[in-house]
N, C-alpha and C positions, 0 to 999 in steps of 0.2 A: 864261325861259332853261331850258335843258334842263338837268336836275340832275348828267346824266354830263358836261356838259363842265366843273359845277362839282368834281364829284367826280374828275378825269381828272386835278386837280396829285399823286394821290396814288400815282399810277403811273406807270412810269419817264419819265421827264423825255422824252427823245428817242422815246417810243412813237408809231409810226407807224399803229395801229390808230385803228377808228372809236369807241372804249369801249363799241360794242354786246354785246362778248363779253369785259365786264370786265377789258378792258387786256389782252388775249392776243394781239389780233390776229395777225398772220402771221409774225411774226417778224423780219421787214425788217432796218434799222438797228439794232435795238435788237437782234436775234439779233448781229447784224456785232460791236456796240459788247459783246456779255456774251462774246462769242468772244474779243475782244483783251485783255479784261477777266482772261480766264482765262488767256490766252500772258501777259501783263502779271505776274500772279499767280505763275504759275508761273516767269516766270525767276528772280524778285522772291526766292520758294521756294527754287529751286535756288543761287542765291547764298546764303541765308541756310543752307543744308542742306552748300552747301561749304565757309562757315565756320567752323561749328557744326562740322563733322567736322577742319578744321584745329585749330580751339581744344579739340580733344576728343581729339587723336592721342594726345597724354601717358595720355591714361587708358584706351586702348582697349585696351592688352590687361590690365590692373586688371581691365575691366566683362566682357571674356572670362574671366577666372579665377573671378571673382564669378559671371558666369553659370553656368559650368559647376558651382561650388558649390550656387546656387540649383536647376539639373538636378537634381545626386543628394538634394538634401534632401529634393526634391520626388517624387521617384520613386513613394515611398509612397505618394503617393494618385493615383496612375496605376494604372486597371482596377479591374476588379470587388472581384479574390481583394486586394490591397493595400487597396482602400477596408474590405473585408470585417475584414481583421486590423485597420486602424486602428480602425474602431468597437468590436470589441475592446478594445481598448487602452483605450477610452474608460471602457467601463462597467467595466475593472478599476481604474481610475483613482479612480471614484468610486463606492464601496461602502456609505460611513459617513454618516446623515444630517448629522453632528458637524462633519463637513467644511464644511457650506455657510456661507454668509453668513447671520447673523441680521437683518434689518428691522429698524430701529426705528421709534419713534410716526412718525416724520415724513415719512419711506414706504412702509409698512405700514397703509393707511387701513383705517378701521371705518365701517359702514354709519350710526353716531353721526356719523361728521364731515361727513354730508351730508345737512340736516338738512328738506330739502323731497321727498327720494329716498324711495323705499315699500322695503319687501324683494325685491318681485319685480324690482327696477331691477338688483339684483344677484345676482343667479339667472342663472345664465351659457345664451345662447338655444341650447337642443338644434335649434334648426330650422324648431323653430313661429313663430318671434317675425314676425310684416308688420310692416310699412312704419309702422305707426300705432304698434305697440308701440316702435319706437325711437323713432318722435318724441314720445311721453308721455315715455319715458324722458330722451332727451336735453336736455329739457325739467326736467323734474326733478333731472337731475345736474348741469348746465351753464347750466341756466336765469338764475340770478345773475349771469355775466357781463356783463360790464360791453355788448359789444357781439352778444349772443347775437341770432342771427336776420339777423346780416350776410351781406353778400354782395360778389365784387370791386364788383357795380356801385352800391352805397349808398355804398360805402368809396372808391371813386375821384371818386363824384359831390360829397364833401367836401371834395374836392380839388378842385373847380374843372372838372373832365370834363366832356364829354354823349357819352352812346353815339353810336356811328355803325354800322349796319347796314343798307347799300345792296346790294340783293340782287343789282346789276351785279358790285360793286365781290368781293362773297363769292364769287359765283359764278367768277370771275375768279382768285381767289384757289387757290379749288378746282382750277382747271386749274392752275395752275402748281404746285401739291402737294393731290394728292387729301385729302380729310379735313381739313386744316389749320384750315377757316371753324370746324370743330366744336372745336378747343383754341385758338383766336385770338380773341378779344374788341378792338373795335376803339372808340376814344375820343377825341374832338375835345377840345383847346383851345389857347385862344392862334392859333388857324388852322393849328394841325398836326394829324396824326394818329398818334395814340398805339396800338400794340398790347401785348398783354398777354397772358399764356397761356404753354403754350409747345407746341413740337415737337419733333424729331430735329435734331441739329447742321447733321449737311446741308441740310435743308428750309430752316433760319433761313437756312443759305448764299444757297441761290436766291431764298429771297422777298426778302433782302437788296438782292441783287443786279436782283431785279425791280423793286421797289416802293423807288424811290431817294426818295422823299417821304414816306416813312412812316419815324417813330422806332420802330425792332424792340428800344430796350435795355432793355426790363422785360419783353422774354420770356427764359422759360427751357429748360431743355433736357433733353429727357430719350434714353435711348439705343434701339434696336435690341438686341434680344434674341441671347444670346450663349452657348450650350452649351447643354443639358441641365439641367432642373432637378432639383435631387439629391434622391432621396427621402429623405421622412422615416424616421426612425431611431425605435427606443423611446428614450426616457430611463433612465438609469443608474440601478442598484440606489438609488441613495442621495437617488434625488427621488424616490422610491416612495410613503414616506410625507409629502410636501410638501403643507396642504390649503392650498389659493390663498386669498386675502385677498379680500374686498369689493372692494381697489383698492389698486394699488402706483403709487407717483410716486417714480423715480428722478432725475426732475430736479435736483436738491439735487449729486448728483453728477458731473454731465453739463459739459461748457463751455462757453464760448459759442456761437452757432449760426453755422455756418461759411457762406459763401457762395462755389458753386463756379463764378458766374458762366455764360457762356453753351458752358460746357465739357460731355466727360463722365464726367467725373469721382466722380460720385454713389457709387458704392461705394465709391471710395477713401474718401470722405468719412467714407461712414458707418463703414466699420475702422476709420480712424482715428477718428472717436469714440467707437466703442467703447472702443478702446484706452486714451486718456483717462479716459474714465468709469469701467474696470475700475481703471485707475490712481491714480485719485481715493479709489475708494471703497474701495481696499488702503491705502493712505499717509496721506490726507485732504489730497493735493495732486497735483497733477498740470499738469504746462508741453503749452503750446500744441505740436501736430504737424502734420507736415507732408503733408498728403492727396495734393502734386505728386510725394514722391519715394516714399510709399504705390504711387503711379498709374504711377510709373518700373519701381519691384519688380515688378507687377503685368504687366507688361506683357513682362517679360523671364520670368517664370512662364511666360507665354504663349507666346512666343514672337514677339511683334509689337513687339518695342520699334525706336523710332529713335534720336530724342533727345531733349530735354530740352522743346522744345517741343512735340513730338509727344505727351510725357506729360503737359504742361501741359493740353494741349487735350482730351487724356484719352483718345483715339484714335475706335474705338468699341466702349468701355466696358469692363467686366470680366467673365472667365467667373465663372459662379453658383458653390454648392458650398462646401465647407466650406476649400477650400484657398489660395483670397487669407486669410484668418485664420490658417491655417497658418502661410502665411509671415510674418507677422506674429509669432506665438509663438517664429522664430525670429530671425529676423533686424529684425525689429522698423522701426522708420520713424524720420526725423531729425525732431527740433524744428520749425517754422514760420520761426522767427528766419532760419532757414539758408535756407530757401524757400519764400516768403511766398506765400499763398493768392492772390497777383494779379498775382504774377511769373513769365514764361513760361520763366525757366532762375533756378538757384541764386545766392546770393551766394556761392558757396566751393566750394572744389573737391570734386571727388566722395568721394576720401580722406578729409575732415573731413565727410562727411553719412555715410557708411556706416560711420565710426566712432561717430558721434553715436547712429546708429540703431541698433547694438545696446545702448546705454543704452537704449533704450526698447520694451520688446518687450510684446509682448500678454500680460499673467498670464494667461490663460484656454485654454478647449478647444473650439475650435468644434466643432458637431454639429447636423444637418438634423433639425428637429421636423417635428412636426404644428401646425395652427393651436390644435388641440383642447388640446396642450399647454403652450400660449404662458404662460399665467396661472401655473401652476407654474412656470414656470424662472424667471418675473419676481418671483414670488414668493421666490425663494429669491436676489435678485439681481441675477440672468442679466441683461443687455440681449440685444437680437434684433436681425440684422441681418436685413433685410427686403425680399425684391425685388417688384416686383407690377406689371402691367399698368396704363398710362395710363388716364384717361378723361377725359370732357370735366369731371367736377367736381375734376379739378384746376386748372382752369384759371375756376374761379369760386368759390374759399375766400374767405370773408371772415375779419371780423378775432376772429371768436371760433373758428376752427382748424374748424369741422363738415365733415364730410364729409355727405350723404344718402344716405341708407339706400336709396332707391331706384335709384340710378342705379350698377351697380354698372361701373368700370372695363373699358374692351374692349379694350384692349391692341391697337389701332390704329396707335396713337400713340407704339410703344415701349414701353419699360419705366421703371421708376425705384425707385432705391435707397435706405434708409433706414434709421434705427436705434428699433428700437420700445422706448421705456424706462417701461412702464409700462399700467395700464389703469383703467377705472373700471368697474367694470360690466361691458357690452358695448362700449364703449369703448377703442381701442386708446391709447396715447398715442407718437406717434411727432416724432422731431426728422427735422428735412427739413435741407435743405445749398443753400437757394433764400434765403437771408439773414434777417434779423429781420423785413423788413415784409412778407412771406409769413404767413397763417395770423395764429395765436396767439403772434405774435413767433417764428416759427419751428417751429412748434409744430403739430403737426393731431392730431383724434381723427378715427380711423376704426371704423367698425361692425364688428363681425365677420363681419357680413352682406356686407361691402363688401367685406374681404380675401376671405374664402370664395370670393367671383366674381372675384378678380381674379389667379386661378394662381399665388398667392405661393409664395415659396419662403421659407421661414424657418431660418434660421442660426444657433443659440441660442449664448449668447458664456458657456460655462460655469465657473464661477467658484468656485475651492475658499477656504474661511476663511483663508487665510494667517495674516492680523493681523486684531484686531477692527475693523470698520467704525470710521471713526469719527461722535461721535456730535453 
């Protein structure tokens, strides 16, 4: 038997091609059937979009007076000469080392708590470091874990999977979204096919809508690159004298690992946990937030808000820069309870989430670093919101969180958003928003080798002593 007609249930059901050119064929009935699919869609839309705007009249000119408040607040970091006074602002802000957050033993690690590691593992790499020096390293730091040296495809074949890689079936693939075969990992059981990875919202749209025999829900999403990335700034008077630690883990602070599902919502995600984690590690508590009405704010910043499902879904995505944190320091985000991470509109009206939301504002200052300065500001606290370039090793983390030092990120594939709380070494430690069984429960180290290539933009979430940590 020919292996494409066994491999053909896996592409559209009604496909009229010969599977020679991996289920593309001409378009025929199945172009007819994704056409009606979309008037289908679309009227589907526009009813739920005339709803949505009936059940939303009451508060429309509330979200106009709100806007126009969010306008002038936001002025300030509009242009050059305004960004120029705010950084200003910043470094007068923070003068006094006395200000910052003190570390204790239990995130402030010493080169003693790691007890297979040499000195040179922590000796931060000026440039020289290849491919072999992270992997002794990584080895030496991380070695111990429990699943060190994993991969998705060890960690799914536990589960009962076998790869599928039919160079029809990829190739095929590739037409219908250039690049996709290289973040898409594809996995048989039970008699179905499982894919894994992820790509841009849209993309998932289409291959959804192509590959009606294939289960697409453990991919994830990552967005389309959106403004300007903000340049790095110096750091304030007051992290002047800050000497970085062997290794900071602010985990201990942080909440649980959010999951933003197959939205793009990835920066909202990560504000909001910063916000938490800044919250936490001022009070030593901090209530679950809400990344949908984060992604709402954010969106009216912008200028592209619709409504509530449009924020849900996360549009595509957030501008970079230090001013989605901004907005946050002022007008801050509602609880979770109010609008739960996997519900596409609020339990409660808009009135009770943007009064909830200024109980909960960002104690911090954002400010655009350098890579070089990551380890001081983490050192003094700081979490770092983090943007960077896709690559294909995201789409193959096992379960001990590595990244490879080799393969650095091409940003292909979009972008993705993240909150970096920590580091070992050359080791970043960053919380992802792709759920617990991602990574290291959520969890990845990345190389510095790896950010360096991957156009990060880093956010530093800076953090004066208010109240003593707690301990």
């Amino acid at each position: 038997m020919d292996p494409l007609d066994d491999n053909r249930r896996y592409w559209l059901e009604d496909d009229g091609g010969d599977g020679g050119d991996g289920g593309d064929g001409d378009g025929g009935d199945g172009q007819q059937d994704d056409d009606q699919q979309d008037d289908d869609q679309q009227d589907d839309d526009q009813q739920d979009d005339d709803q949505q705007d009936d059940d939303q009249q009451d508060d429309d000119q509330q979200d106009d007076d709100q806007q126009q408040g969010d306008d002038d607040q936001q002025a300030s970091g509009d242009g050059d000469n305004n960004d120029d006074q705010y950084y200003d602002e910043v470094n007068d802000s923070f003068t006094d080392p006395d200000q910052l957050v003190e570390l204790d033993d239990d995130t402030a690690l010493s080169a003693e708590d790691f007890p297979n590691a040499t000195e040179e593992d922590f000796q931060e790499d000026d440039g020289t470091w290849t491919e072999t020096d992270y992997d002794d390293s990584a080895k030496n730091l991380f070695g111990d874990h429990e699943f060190f040296g994993d991969t998705q495809a060890t960690k799914l074949a536990a589960q009962g999977y076998q790869e599928f890689a039919d160079p029809g079936f990829m190739g095929g693939l590739n037409q219908v979204v250039p690049g996709s075969a290289d973040t898409l990992n594809f996995y048989e059981r039970d008699g179905r096919l499982h894919a894994f990875g992820f790509v841009e919202a849209i993309a998932l749209q289409l291959l959804m809508a192509r590959y009606t025999g294939v289960d697409f829900s453990n991919v994830d999403v990552s967005v389309p690159p959106k403004g300007d990335i903000a340049p790095p700034q110096p750091l304030p008077p007051a992290f002047a004298a800050i000497e970085p630690k062997d290794a900071v883990d602010l985990r201990k602070f942080a909440t649980p690992i959010g999951d933003q599902g197959q939205t793009s919502r990835c920066s909202a995600f990560a504000w909001t946990h910063a916000t938490e984690l800044v919250t936490n590690m001022k009070t030593g508590s901090a209530p679950r937030l809400s990344p949908s009405f984060t992604m709402l704010e954010f969106q009216r910043m912008q200028g592209d808000a619709k409504d509530y499902k449009y924020a849900y879904a996360g549009g595509d995505g957030t501008t970079g820069g230090p001013d989605p944190g901004r907005l946050l320091t002022e007008q801050g985000t509602c609880r979770q309870e109010l609008w739960p991470d996997s519900s596409e509109v609020p339990v409660t009206s808009e009135r009770v989430l943007l009064a909830d939301a200024g109980k909960h504002t960002l104690e911090a200052t954002p400010l655009p670093i350098s890579l070089e300065d990551a380890r001081k500001v983490l050192s003094a606290g700081c979490p770092v919101h983090v943007s960077i370039n896709t690559g294909q090793q995201f789409s193959d983390i096992g379960r001990d969180g590595m990244f490879n030092a080799a393969e650095a990120p091409s940003g292909q594939h979009g972008r993705h958003a993240m909150l970096m709380v920590g580091y070992t070494g050359n080791f970043y430690i960053i919380k992802n928003s792709w759920g617990e069984d991602w990574g290291d429960k959520g969890y990845c180290y990345v190389p510095k080798k790896v950010l360096e290539g991957s156009d990060p933009e880093l956010i530093a979430v800076l953090v004066k002593k208010d109240e003593e940590p707690p301990k």
